[in-house]
OpenMM code with the backbone's topology and positions (N, CA, C; nanometers):
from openmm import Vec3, app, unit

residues = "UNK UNK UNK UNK UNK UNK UNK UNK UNK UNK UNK UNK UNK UNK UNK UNK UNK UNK UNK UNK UNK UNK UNK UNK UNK UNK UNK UNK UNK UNK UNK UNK UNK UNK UNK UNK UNK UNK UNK UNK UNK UNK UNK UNK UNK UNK UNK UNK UNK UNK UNK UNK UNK UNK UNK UNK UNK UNK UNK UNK UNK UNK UNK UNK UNK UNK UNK UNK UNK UNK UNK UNK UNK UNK".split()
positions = [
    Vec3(2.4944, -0.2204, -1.6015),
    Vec3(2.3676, -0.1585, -1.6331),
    Vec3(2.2745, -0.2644, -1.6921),
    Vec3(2.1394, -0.2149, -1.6709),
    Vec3(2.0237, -0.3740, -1.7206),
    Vec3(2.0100, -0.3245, -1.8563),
    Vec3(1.9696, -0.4145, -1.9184),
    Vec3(1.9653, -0.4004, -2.0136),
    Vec3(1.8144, -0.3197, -2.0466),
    Vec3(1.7308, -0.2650, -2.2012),
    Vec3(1.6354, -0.2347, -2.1720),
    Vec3(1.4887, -0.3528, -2.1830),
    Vec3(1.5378, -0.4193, -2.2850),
    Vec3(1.4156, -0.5351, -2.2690),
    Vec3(1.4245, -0.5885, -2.1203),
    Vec3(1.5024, -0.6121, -2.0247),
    Vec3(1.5401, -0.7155, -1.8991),
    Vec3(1.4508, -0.6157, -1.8325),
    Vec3(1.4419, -0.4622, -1.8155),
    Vec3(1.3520, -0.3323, -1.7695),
    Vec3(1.2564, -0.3281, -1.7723),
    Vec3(1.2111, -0.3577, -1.8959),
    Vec3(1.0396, -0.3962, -1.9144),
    Vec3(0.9944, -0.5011, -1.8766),
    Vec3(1.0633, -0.6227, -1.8808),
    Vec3(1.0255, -0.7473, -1.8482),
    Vec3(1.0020, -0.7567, -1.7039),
    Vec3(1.1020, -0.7495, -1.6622),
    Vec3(1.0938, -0.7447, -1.4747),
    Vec3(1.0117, -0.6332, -1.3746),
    Vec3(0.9987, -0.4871, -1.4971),
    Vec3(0.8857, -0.4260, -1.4919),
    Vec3(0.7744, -0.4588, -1.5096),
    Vec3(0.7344, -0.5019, -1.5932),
    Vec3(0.6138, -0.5554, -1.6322),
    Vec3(0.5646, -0.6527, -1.5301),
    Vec3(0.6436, -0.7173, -1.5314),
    Vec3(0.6517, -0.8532, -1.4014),
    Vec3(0.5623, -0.7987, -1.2487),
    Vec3(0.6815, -0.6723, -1.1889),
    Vec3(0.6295, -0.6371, -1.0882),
    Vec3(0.5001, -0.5403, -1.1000),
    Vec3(0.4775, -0.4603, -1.2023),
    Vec3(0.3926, -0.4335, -1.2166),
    Vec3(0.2228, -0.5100, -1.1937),
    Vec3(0.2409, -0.5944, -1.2449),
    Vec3(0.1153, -0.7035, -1.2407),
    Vec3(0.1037, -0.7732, -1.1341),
    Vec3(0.2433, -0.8188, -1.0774),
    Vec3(0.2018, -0.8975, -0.9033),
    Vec3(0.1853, -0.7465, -0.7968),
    Vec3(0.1976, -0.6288, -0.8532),
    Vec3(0.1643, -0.5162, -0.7272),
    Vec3(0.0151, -0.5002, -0.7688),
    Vec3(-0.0762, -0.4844, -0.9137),
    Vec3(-0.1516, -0.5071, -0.9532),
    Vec3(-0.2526, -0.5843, -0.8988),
    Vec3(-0.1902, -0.6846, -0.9189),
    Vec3(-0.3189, -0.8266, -0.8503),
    Vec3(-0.3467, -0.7973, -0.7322),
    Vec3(-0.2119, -0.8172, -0.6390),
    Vec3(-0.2601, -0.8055, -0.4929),
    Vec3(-0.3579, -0.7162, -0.4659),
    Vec3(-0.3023, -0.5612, -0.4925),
    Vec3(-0.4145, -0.4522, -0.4492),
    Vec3(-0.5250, -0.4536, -0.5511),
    Vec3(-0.5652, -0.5531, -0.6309),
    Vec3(-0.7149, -0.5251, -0.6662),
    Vec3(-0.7591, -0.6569, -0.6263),
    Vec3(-0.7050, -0.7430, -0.5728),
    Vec3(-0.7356, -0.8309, -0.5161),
    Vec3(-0.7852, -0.8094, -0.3733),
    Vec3(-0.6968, -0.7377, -0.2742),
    Vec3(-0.6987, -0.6748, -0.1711),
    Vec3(-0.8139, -0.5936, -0.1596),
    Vec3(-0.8251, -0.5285, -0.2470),
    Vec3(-0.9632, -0.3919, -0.2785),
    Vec3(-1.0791, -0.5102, -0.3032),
    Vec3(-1.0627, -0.6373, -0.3779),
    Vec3(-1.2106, -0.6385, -0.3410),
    Vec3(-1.2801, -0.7352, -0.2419),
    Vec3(-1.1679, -0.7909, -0.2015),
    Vec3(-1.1778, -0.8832, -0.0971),
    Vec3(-1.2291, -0.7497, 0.0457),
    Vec3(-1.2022, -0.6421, 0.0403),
    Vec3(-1.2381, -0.5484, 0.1300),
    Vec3(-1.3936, -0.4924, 0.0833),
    Vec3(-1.4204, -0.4987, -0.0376),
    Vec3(-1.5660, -0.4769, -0.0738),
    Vec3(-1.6247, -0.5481, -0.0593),
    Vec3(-1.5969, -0.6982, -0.0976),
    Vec3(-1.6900, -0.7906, -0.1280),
    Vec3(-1.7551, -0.8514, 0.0606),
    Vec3(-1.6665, -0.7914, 0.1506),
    Vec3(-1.6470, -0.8681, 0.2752),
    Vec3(-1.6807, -0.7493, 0.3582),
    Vec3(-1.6856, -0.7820, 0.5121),
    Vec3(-1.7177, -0.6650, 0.5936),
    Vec3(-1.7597, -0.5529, 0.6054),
    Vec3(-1.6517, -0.5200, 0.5151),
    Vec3(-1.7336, -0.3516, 0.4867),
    Vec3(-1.8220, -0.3189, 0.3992),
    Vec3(-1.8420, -0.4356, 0.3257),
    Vec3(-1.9406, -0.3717, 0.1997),
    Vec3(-1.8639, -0.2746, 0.0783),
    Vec3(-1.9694, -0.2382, -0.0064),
    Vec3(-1.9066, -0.1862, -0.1107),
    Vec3(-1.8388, -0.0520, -0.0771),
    Vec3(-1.9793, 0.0234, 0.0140),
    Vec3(-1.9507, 0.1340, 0.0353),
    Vec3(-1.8275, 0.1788, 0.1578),
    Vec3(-1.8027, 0.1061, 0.2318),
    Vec3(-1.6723, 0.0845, 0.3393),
    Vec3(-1.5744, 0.0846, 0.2498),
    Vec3(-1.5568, -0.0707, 0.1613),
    Vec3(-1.4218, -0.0483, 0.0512),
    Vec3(-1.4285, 0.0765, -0.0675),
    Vec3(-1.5303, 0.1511, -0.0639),
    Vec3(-1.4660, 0.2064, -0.2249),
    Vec3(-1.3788, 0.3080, -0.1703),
    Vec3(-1.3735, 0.3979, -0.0791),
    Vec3(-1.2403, 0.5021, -0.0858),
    Vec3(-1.1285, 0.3914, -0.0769),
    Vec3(-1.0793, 0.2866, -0.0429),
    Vec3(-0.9621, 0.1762, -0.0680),
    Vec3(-0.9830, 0.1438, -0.2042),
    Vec3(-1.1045, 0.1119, -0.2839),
    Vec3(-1.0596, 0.0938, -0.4172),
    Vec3(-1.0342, 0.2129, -0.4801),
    Vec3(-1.0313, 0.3187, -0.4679),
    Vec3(-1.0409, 0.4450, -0.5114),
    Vec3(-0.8828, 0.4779, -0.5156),
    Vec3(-0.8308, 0.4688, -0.3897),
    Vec3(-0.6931, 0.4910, -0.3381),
    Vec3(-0.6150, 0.3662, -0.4352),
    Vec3(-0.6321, 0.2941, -0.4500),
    Vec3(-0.5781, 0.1554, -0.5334),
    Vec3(-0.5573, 0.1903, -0.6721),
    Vec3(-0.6973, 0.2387, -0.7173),
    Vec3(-0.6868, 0.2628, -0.8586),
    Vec3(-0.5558, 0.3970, -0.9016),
    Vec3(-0.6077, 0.4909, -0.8027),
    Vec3(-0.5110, 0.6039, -0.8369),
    Vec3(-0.3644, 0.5470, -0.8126),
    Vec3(-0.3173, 0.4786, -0.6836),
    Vec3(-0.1724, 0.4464, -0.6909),
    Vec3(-0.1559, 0.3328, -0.8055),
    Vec3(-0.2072, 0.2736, -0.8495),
    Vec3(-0.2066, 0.1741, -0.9419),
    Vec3(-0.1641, 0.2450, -1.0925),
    Vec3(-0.2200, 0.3939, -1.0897),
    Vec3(-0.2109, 0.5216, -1.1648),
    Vec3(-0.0783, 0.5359, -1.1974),
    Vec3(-0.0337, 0.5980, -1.0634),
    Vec3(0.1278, 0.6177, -1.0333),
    Vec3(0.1922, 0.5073, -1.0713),
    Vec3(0.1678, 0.3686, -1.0532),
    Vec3(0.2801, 0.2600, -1.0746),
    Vec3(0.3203, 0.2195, -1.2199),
    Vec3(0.1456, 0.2740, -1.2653),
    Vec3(0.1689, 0.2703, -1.4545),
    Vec3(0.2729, 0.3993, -1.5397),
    Vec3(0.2427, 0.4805, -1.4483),
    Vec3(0.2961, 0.6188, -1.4854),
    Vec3(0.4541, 0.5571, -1.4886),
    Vec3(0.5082, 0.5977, -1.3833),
    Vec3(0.6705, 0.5213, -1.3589),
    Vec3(0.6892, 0.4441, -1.4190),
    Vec3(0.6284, 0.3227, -1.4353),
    Vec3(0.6609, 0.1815, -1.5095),
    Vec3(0.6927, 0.2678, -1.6478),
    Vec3(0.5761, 0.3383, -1.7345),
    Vec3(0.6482, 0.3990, -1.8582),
    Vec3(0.7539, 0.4502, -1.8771),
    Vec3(0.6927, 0.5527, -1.8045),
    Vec3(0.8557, 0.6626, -1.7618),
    Vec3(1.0185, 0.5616, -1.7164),
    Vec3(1.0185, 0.5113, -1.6607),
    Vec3(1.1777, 0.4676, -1.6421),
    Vec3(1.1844, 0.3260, -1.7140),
    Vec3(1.0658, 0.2641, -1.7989),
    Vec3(1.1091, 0.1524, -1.8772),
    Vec3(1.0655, 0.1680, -2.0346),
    Vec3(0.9799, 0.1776, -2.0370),
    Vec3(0.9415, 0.2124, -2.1715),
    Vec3(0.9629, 0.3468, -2.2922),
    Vec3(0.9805, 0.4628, -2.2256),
    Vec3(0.9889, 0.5579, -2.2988),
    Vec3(1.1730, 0.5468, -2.2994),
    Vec3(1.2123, 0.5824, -2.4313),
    Vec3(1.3591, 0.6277, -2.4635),
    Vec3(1.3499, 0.7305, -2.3909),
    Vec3(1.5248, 0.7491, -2.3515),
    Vec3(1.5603, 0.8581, -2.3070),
    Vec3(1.7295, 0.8289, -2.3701),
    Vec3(1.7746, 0.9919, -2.3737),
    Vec3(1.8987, 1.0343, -2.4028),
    Vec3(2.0179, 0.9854, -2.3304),
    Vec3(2.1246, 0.9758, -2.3515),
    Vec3(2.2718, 0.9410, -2.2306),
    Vec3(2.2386, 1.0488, -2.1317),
    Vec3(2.2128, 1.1888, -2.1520),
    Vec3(2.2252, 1.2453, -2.0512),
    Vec3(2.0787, 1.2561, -1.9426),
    Vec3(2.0073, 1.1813, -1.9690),
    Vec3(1.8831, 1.1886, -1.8977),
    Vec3(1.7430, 1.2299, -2.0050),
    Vec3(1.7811, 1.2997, -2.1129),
    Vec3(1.6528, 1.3867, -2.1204),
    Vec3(1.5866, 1.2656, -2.2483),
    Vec3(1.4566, 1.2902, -2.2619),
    Vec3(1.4233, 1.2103, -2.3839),
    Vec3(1.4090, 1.2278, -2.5142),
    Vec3(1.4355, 1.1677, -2.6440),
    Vec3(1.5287, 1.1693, -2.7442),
    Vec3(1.4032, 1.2309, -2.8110),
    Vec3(1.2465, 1.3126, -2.7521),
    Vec3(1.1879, 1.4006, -2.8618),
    Vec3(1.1613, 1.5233, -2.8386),
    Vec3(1.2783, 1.5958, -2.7448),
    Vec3(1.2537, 1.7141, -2.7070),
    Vec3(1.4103, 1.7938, -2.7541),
] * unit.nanometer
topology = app.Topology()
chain = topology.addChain("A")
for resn in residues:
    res = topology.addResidue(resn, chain)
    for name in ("N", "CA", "C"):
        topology.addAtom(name, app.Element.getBySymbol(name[0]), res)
């Protein structure tokens, strides 16, 4: 089993290189061809999954949880 600092770390890690790319990606699609208004439903879509990746990243690294799954303030 990983340990929990090694969880956050390597979380954190991927967190920020999935980060960069897609806001990198998002504005290299605004700043270029399509214009702002072509890229913003892609930055839009970016920000929200970017949402989700923060969400999870807490949830399975940062927040305690119990041996049996549940978390230790309920």
């Amino acid at each position: 089993m990983i340990g929990r600092a090694t969880k956050i770390i390597t979380g954190a890690i991927g967190v920020a290189l999935v980060a960069a790319f897609s806001l990198g990606l998002s504005h290299s699609i605004s700043t270029g061809f399509a214009g702002f208004r072509g890229g913003l439903p892609f930055a839009i879509i970016t920000v929200f999954v970017l949402a989700l990746i923060g969400y999870d990243y807490w949830e399975d690294c940062i927040r305690r949880k119990d041996d049996d799954g549940s978390s230790s303030g309920r």
